[in-house]
C-alpha positions in Angstrom: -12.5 53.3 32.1 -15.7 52.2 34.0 -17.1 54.0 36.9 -18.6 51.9 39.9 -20.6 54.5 42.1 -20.4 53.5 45.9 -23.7 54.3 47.7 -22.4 53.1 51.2 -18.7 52.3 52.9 -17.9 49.0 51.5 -14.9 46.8 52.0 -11.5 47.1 50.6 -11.1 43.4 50.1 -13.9 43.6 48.1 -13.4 46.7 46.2 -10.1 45.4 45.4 -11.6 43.0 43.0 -11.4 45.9 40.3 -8.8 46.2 38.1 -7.5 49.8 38.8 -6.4 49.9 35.6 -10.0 49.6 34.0 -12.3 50.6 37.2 -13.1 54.0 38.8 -14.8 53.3 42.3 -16.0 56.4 44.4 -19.4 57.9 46.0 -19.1 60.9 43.5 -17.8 59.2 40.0 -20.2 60.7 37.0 -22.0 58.1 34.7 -21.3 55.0 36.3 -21.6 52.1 34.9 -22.3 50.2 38.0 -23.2 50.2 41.4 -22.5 49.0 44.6 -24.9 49.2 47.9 -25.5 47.8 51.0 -28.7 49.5 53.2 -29.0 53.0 51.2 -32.5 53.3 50.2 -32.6 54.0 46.5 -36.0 54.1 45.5 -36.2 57.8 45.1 -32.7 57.8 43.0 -32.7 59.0 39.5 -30.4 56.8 37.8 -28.0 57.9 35.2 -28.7 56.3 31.4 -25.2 54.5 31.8 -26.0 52.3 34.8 -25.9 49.1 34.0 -26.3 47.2 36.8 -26.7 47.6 40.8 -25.1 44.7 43.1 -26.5 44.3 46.8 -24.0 43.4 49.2 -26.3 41.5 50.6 -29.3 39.1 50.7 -32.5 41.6 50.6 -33.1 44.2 48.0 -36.1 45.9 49.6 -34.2 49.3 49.3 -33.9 49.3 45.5 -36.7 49.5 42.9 -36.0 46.4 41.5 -39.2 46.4 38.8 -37.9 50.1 37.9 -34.8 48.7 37.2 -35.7 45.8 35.1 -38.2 48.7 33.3 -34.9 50.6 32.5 -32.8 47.9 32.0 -30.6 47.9 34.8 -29.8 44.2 36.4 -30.3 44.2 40.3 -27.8 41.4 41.6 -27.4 40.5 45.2 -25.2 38.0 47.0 -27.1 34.9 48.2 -25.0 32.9 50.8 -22.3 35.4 51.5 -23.2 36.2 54.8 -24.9 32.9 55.3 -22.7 31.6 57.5 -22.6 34.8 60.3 -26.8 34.5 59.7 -26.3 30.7 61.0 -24.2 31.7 63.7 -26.2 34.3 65.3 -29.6 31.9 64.8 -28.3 28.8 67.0 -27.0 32.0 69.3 -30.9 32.7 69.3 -31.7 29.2 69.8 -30.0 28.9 72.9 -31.3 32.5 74.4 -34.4 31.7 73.8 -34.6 28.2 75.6 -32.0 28.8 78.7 -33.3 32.5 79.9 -29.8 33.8 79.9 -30.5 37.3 79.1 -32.7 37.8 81.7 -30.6 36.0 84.1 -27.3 38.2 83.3 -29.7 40.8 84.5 -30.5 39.8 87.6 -27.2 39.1 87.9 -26.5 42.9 87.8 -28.9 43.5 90.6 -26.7 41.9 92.8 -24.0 43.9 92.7 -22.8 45.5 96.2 -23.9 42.7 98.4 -20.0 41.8 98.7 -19.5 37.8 99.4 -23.3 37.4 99.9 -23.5 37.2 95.5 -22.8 33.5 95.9 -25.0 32.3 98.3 -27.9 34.7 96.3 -27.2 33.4 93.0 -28.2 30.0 94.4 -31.0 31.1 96.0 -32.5 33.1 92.8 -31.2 30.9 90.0 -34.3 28.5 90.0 -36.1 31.6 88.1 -34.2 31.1 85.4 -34.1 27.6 84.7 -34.8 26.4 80.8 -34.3 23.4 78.9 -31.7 22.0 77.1 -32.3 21.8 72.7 -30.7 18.3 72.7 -33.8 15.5 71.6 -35.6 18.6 71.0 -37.6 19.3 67.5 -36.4 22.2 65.3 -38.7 22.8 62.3 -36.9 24.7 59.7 -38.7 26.7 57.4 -37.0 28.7 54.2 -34.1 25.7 53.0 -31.7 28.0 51.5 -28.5 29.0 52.0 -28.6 30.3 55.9 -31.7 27.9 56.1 -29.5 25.1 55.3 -26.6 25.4 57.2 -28.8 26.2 60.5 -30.1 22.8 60.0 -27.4 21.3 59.3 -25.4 22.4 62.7 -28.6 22.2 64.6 -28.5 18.2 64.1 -25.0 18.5 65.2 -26.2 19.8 68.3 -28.6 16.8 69.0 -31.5 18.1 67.6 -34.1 16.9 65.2 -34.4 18.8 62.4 -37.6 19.0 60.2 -37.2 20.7 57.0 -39.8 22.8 54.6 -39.3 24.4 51.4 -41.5 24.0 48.8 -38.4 25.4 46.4 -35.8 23.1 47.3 -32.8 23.7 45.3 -30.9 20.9 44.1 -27.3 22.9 45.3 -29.5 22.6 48.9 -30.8 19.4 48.7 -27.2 18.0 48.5 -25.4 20.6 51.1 -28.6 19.7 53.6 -27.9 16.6 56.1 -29.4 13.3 54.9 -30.9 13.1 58.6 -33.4 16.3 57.9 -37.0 15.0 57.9 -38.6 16.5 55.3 -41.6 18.1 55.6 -44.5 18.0 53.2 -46.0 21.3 54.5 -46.1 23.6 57.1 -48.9 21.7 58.8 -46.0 19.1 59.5 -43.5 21.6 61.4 -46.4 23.7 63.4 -47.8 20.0 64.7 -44.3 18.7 65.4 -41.5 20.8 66.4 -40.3 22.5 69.6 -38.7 25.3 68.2 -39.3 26.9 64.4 -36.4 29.2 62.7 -38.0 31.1 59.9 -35.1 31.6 56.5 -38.0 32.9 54.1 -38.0 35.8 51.9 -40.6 38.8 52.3 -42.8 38.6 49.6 -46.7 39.1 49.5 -47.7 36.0 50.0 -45.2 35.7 53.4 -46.0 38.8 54.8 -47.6 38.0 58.3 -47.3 34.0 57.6 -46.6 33.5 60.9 -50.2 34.7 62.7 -52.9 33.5 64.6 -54.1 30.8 62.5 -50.4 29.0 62.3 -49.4 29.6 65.8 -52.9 27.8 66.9 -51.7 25.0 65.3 -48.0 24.7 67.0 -46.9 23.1 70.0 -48.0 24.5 73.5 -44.6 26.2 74.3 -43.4 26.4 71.0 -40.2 29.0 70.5 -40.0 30.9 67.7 -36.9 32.5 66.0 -37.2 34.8 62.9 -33.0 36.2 61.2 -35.8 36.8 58.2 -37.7 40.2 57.9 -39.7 41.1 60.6 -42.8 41.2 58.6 -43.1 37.4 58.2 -44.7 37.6 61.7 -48.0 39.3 62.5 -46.8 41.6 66.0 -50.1 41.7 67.3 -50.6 38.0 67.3 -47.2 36.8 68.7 -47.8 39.5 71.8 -50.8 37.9 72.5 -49.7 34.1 72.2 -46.3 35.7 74.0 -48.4 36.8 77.0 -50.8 33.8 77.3 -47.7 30.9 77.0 -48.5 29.8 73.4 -45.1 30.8 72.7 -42.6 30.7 75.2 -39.8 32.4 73.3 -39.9 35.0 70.0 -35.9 35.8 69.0 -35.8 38.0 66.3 -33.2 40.3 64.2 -35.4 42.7 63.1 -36.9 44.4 66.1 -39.8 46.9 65.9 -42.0 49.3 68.1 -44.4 46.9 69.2 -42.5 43.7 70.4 -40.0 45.5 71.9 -40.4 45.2 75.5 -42.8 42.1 75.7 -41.9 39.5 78.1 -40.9 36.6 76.0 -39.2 38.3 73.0 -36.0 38.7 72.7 -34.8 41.5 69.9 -31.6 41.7 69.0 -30.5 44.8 66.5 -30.6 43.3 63.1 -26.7 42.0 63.8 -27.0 38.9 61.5 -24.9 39.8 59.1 -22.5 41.7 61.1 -19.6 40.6 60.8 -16.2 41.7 59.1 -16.2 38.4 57.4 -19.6 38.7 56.0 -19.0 42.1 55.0 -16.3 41.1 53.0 -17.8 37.8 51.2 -20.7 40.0 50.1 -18.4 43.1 48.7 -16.2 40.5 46.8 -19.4 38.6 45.6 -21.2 41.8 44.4 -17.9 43.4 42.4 -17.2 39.6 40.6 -21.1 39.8 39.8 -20.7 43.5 38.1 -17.4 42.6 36.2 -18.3 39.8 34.7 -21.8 41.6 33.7 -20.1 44.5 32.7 -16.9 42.6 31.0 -19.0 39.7 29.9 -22.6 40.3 29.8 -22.9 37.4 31.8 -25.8 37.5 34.5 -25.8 35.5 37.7 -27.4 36.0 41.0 -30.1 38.9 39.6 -33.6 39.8 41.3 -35.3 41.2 38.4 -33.4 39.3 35.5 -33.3 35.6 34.2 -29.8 34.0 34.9 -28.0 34.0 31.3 -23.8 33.1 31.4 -21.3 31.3 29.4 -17.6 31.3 28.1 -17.7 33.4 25.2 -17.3 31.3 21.8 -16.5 34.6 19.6 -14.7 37.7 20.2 -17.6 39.8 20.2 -20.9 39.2 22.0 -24.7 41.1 22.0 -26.0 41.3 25.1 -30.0 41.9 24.6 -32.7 43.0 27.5 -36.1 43.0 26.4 -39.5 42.1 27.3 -40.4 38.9 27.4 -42.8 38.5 24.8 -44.1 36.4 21.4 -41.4 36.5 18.3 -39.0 38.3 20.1 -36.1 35.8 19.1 -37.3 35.3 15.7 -37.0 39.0 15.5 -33.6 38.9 16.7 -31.8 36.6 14.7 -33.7 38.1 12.1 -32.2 41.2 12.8 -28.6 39.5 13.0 -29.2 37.1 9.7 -29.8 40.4 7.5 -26.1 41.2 8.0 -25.5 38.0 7.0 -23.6 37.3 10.6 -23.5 33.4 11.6 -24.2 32.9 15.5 -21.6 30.7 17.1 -23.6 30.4 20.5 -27.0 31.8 21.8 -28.4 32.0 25.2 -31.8 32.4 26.3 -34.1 33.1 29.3 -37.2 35.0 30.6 -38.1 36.0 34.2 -41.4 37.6 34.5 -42.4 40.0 32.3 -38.6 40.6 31.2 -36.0 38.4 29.0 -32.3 38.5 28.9 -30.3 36.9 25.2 -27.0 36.5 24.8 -25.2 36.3 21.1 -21.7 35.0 20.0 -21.3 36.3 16.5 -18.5 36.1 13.8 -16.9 39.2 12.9 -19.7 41.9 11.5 -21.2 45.7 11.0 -21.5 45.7 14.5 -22.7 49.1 14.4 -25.4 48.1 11.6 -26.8 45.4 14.5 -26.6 47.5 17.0 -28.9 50.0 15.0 -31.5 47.2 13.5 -31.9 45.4 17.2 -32.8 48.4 19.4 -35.1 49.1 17.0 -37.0 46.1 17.2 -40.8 46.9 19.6 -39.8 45.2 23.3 -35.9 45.8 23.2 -34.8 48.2 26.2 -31.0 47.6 26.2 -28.6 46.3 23.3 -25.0 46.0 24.1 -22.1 45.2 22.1 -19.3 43.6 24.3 
């Protein structure tokens, strides 16, 4: 039997994905194998010598040491694109609340409660405050062309708008889901010079931390509005208050609310609700379990933060699943390893990411113990596993 530790309450549906007859789930299971977590932070987590693997119901895996992991040999997957499409959802929501003032009008609206059949003729009266334009013809630079990235650009030109896309990365899987009417930018440049509005779908890493400061939002549109279902430190807070107060920017929406934008006239917060959604929660449980059974099963790696994507049908019974560092001679030293057992390898696979590798083996029938023994040995090898 395998254990799968929960750290959080995740969904049946996905849960479900286990074979009961092979799979012990729980938050109190001993040595698991693998691991299942949604927003538990589990950088000061000792983990057992038997995890294998940690899958992230989700998108970001700020709350797992994912270089510790790697270090130790545990894979860190996540689920890219399974809560894309409640991301998307909530984004245009944020498109539209940040051009047609309707938050601030539902509040007014309040105000007039009590005045009996006076509320109509008031409403016409006061409505002029709250008047904002329409996103049809408008400009909506995209930045970050993944999966949410994609798909708000994609129903963005369905609303009328014109989309201008950026992403240095482009995957070919986005290129062809992304609508052949996106203008493709050739820099950021290009969407701060051009676009109305600018949705931000970038990961947090230290060279987008604070992107979005001064120096970029001199270079927008007067008026520009600004929407960020990201992590709220792509923005610089200081610098969006002040180009919030002084018109720059008529309109910051974001998902990740802190102390200091909350409040300012102009930005609209909204409690980190992207992803909130019963749907959403169950994509990204059944994508994380399928990720740890077919690593656990099959060796077979897809989707990881901290390791290289490695998978295939297997050609032979039994397969070596090898983590190591990624380093000169390490293959040589492998099927070294493998050929002094005089073993013939139907299939390898191989990949590095970083400082770490990942190599698969499809070998005919052999001392599998005797392998085992001679490839952990080899200097760089962190995890051997005989599947």
């Amino acid at each position: 039997m395998y254990n799968i530790k929960t750290y959080n309450k995740i969904s049946e549906i996905g849960l479900n994905e286990f074979d009961e007859a092979k799979y012990t789930i729980g938050d109190d299971v001993e040595n698991p194998v693998g691991a299942i977590v949604r927003s538990a932070a589990l950088h000061d987590v000792e983990f057992p010598e038997s995890l294998l693997a940690i899958a992230r119901a989700g998108a970001g895996t700020n709350n797992i040491p994912t270089d510790r992991c790697a270090a130790e040999g545990i894979v860190v997957f996540n689920t890219p694109g399974a809560n894309a499409n409640a991301v998307k959802e909530l984004a245009i929501a944020g498109l539209l609340l940040a051009s047609r003032r309707i938050i601030p009008a539902i509040e007014w609206a309040k105000t007039l409660k009590g005045n009996g059949d006076d509320v109509g003729k008031m409403v016409e009266k006061g409505k002029g405050a709250f008047v904002g334009p329409e996103i049809r013809g408008k400009k909506l630079g995209v930045i970050g062309l993944g999966a949410i990235g994609v798909l708000v650009a994609n129903a963005a030109n369905s609303l009328g708008m014109k989309v201008y896309g950026y992403d240095p990365y482009l995957s070919l899987k986005s290129a062809w889901n992304l609508t052949h009417y996106a203008i493709r930018a050739n820099d950021l440049k290009e969407i701060y010079e051009n676009c109305d509005y600018i949705s931000i779908h970038v990961p947090l890493t230290p060279d987008t931390k604070g992107f979005i400061d001064a120096d970029a939002i001199k270079m927008m549109k007067d008026g520009v509005r600004i929407l960020n279902f990201s992590r709220a430190d792509l923005v610089n807070s200081a610098d969006m208050i002040i180009a919030l107060e002084s018109g720059k920017v008529a309109s910051y929406v974001t998902d990740f609310p802190t102390d200091e934008i909350l409040g300012i006239n102009g930005a609209i917060a909204i409690p980190h609700l992207g992803a909130s959604t019963p749907e959403s929660e169950d994509n990204c449980a059944t994508m994380a379990a399928k990720e740890l059974i077919d690593y656990i099963e099959n060796g077979n790696i897809e989707n990881s933060v901290n390791f290289p994507a490695v998978s295939a049908p297997r050609a032979t019974e039994k397969r070596v699943c090898i983590m190591h560092k990624n380093i000169p001679n390490m293959l040589t030293a492998i099927t070294s390893a493998v050929a002094e057992n005089d073993v013939n390898i139907e299939n390898l696979l191989n990949k590095s990411r970083g400082d770490f590798a990942y190599t698969i083996l499809d070998i005919s029938e052999a001392d599998y113990d005797a392998i085992y023994e001679k490839i952990i040995k080899i200097d760089g090898v962190i995890r051997v596993r005989i599947i």
